[in-house]
Each structure stands twice: as structure tokens, then as C-alpha cells.
TIKE-161421 format. One record per residue (C-alpha): x, y, z; residue number from 1. Coordinates in nm, 3 decimals. Example, Ala and Ser with C-alpha at 12.3 -4.5 7.8 and 13.67 -1.06 7.14 Angstrom:
BEGIN
1.230, -0.450, 0.780, 1 $
1.367, -0.106, 0.714, 2 $
% end
This chain:
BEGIN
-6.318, -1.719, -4.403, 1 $
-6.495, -1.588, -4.696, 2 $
-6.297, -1.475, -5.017, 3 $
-6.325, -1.115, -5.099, 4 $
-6.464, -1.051, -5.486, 5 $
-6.230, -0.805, -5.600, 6 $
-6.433, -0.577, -5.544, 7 $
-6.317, -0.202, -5.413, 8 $
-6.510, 0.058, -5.586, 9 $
-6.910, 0.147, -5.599, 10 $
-7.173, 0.216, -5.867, 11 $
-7.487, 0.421, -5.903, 12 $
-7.758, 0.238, -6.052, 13 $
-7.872, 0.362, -6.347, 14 $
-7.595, 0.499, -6.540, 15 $
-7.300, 0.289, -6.400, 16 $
-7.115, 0.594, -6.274, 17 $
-6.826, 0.539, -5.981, 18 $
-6.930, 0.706, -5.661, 19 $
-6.808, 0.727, -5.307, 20 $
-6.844, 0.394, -5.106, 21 $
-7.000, 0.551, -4.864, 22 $
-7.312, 0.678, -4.990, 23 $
-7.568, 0.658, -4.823, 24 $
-7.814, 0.688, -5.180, 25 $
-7.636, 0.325, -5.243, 26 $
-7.482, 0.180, -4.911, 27 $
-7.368, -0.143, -4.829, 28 $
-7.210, -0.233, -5.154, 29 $
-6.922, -0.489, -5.177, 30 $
-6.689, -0.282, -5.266, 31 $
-6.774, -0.091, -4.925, 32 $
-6.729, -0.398, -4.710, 33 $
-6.492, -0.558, -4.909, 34 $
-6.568, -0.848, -4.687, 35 $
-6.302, -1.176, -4.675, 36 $
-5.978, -1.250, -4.739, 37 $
-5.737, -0.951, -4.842, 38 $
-5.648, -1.015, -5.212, 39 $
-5.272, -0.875, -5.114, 40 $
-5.046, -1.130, -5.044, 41 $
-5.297, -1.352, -5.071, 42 $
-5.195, -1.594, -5.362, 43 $
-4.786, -1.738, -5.324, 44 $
-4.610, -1.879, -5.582, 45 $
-4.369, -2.170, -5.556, 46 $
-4.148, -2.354, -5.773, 47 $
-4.256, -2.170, -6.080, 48 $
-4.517, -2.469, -6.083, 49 $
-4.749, -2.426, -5.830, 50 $
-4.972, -2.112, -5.613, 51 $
-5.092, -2.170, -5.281, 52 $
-5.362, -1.977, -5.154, 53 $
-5.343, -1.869, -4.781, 54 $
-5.729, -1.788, -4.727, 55 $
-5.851, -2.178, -4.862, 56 $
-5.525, -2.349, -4.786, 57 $
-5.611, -2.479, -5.166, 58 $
-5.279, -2.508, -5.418, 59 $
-5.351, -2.468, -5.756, 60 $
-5.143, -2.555, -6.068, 61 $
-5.019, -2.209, -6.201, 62 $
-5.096, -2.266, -6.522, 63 $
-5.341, -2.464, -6.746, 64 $
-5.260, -2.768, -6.750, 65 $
-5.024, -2.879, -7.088, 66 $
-5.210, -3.215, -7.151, 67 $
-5.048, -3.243, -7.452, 68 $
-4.702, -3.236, -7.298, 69 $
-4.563, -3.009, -7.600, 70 $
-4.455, -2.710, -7.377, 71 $
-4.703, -2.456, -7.498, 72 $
-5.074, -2.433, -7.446, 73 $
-5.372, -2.449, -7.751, 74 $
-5.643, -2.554, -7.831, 75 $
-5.432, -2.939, -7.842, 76 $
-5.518, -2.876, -7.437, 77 $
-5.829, -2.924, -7.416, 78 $
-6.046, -3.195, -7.248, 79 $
-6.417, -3.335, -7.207, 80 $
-6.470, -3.350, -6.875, 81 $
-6.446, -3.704, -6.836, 82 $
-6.052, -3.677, -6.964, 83 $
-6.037, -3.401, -6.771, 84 $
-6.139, -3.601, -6.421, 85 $
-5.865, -3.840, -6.512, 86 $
-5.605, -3.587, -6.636, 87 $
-5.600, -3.452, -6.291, 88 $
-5.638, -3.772, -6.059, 89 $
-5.310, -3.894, -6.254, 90 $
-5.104, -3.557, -6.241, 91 $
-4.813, -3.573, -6.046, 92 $
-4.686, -3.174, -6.037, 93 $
-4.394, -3.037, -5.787, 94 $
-4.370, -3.399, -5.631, 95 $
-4.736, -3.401, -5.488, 96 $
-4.974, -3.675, -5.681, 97 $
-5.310, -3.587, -5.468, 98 $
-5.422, -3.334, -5.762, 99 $
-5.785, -3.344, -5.843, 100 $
-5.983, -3.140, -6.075, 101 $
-6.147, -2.845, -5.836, 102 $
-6.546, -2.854, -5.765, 103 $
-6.691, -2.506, -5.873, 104 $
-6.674, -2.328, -5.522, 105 $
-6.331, -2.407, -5.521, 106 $
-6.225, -2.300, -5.915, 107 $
-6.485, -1.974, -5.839, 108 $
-6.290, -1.859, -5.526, 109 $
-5.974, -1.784, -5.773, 110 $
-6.218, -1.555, -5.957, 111 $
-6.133, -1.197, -5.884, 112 $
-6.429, -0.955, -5.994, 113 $
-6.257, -0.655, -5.962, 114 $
-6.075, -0.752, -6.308, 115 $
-6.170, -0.866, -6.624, 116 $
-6.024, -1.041, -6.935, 117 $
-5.891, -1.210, -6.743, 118 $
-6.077, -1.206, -6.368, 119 $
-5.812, -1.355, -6.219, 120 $
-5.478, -1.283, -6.010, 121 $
-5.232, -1.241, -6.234, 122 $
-5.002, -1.491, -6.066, 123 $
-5.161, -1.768, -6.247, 124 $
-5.196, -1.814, -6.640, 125 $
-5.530, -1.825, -6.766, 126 $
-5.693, -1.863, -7.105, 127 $
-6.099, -1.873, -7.074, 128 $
-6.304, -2.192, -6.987, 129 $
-6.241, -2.446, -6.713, 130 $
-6.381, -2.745, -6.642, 131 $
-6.540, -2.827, -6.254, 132 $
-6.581, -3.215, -6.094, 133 $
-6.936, -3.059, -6.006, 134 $
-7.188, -3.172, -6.193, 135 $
-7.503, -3.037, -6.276, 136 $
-7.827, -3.136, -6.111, 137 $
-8.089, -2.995, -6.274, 138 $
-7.925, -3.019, -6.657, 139 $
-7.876, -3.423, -6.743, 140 $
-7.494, -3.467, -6.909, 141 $
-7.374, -3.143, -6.770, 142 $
-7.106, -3.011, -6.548, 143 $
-7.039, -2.618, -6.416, 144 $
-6.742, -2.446, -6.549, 145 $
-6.609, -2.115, -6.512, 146 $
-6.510, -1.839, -6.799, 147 $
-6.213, -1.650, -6.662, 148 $
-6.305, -1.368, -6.882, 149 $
-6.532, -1.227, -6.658, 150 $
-6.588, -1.506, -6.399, 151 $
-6.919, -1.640, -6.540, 152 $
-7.074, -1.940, -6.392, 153 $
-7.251, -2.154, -6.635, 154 $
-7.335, -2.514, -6.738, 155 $
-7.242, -2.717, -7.046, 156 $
-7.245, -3.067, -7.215, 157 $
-6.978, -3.307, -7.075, 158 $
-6.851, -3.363, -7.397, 159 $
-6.761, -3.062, -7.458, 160 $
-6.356, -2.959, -7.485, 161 $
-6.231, -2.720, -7.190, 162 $
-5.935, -2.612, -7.049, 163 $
-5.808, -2.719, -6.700, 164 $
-5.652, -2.649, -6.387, 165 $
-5.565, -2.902, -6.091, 166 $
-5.605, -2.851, -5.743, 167 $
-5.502, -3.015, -5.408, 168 $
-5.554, -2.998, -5.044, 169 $
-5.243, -2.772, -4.909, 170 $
-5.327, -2.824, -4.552, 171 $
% end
């Protein structure tokens, strides 16, 4: 099943004023529908460490990852995306070593648009960028990411520094 955006209220067009849902000057809008996977309940936490998610069956490492093992997470934490690959295919986090670093379906399904700064549930900690494993097709030497900010999808050089967050098959 789908996720849901986040999404639960409607906009006009030109001036970005709320309205009803169901209008019918602007019908069919997401936050209408609201299509998906219910956002309550939908993210658990366990052992402090970890969140599973019951619509993708996907667990997630709660926080960004502390590559520099110092307790705290800066700027020390961040990766090109080669490092980041092998970060995450040697993490061993709540006794399961199958973590991987998420393709950008995956690491944009934990993007909740009905929020911003961060878009995100707030049962995980976030900071901004995060490096995908997907790769870019049309742009030679880069990979997708996603800015938590706002849940922006963009592109950018592989050797460029990111934050990350590890993922694993919970089913």
C-alpha cells in the first residue's frame, strides 16, 4: 500500500488560502483523499535505536547515523556517498547487521509533507540532507538525496558530504 503524504488540509490556487476539502471549485486534492497508509501509529519505536514502519515493513535507524562514534552528531558525520555505501553495509545496530543505505523511494516514503523543517515524523532525529544508494541516470557522478527540510528530491555530486540513515528489510 501506498504511503499517505501528510497531507490533510486543501488550498485555493492563487492566493494559497485553506479551504474546505470538499470543494468542488478545487476537488480531488490529497489532502481530500488522503490516500495510503494512516500516519497514526504508523512509525514504532524500539530499543531507543531503531523505528519500524508498519506500512513498508522497512526499519530505519532512528537517528543519523554517528559515523564518528563521538556520541553527538555534526558536521564530523558526514559522508560522500561512496563512505556512505560502506558505512551502512558494515553497521551492525540493535543486533541486526543486514543494514544498507535506503534507495530514494524508500528514504522518500519517511517524508511527511504535511510538516516542514523538519518533514518528517518526529519519532526519528533528523538534521537536513541524506544520502540514497540510487544513482542518477541522466547526471554522470551523481546520486538522489533527500532534504528533510521540506522533503525535496534532488541530485548532487558523489563526492559531496551528506548525512545518513540505514535501513533494513523488517519482514
Amino acid at each position: 500500500m501506498p504511503d499517505t503524504t501528510g497531507q490533510t488540509k486543501c488550498y485555493d490556487s492563487a492566493a494559497g488560502n485553506e479551504i474546505d476539502c470538499a470543494s468542488t471549485d478545487f476537488p480531488g486534492q490529497d489532502g481530500f483523499y488522503q490516500a495510503g497508509c494512516p500516519e497514526e501509529g504508523r512509525f514504532v519505536l524500539y530499543e531507543e535505536s531503531t523505528v519500524t514502519d508498519t506500512c513498508t515493513g522497512l526499519m530505519w535507524q532512528k537517528d543519523t547515523a554517528d559515523v564518528s562514534g563521538n556520541g553527538s552528531i555534526g558536521m564530523e558525520d558526514i559522508l560522500d556517498w561512496q563512505d556512505a555505501l560502506k558505512y551502512c553495509e558494515n553497521l551492525d545496530v540493535a543486533g541486526y547487521a543486514d543494514w544498507r543505505l535506503p534507495n530514494v523511494r524508500e528514504l522518500q516514503s519517511i517524508v511527511d509533507y504535511g510538516r516542514v523543517d523538519p518533514a518528517i515524523d518526529p519519532v526519528f532525529g533528523v538534521l537536513d540532507l541524506y544520502w540514497s544508494s540510487s544513482s542518477s541516470a541522466d547526471i554522470t557522478g551523481h546520486a538522489w538525496f533527500i532534504q528533510f527540510y521540506d522533503g525535496h528530491v534532488d541530485a548532487v555530486d558523489k563526492g559531496v558530504a551528506l548525512f545518513v540513515r540505514a535501513v533494513r528489510s523488517g519482514r
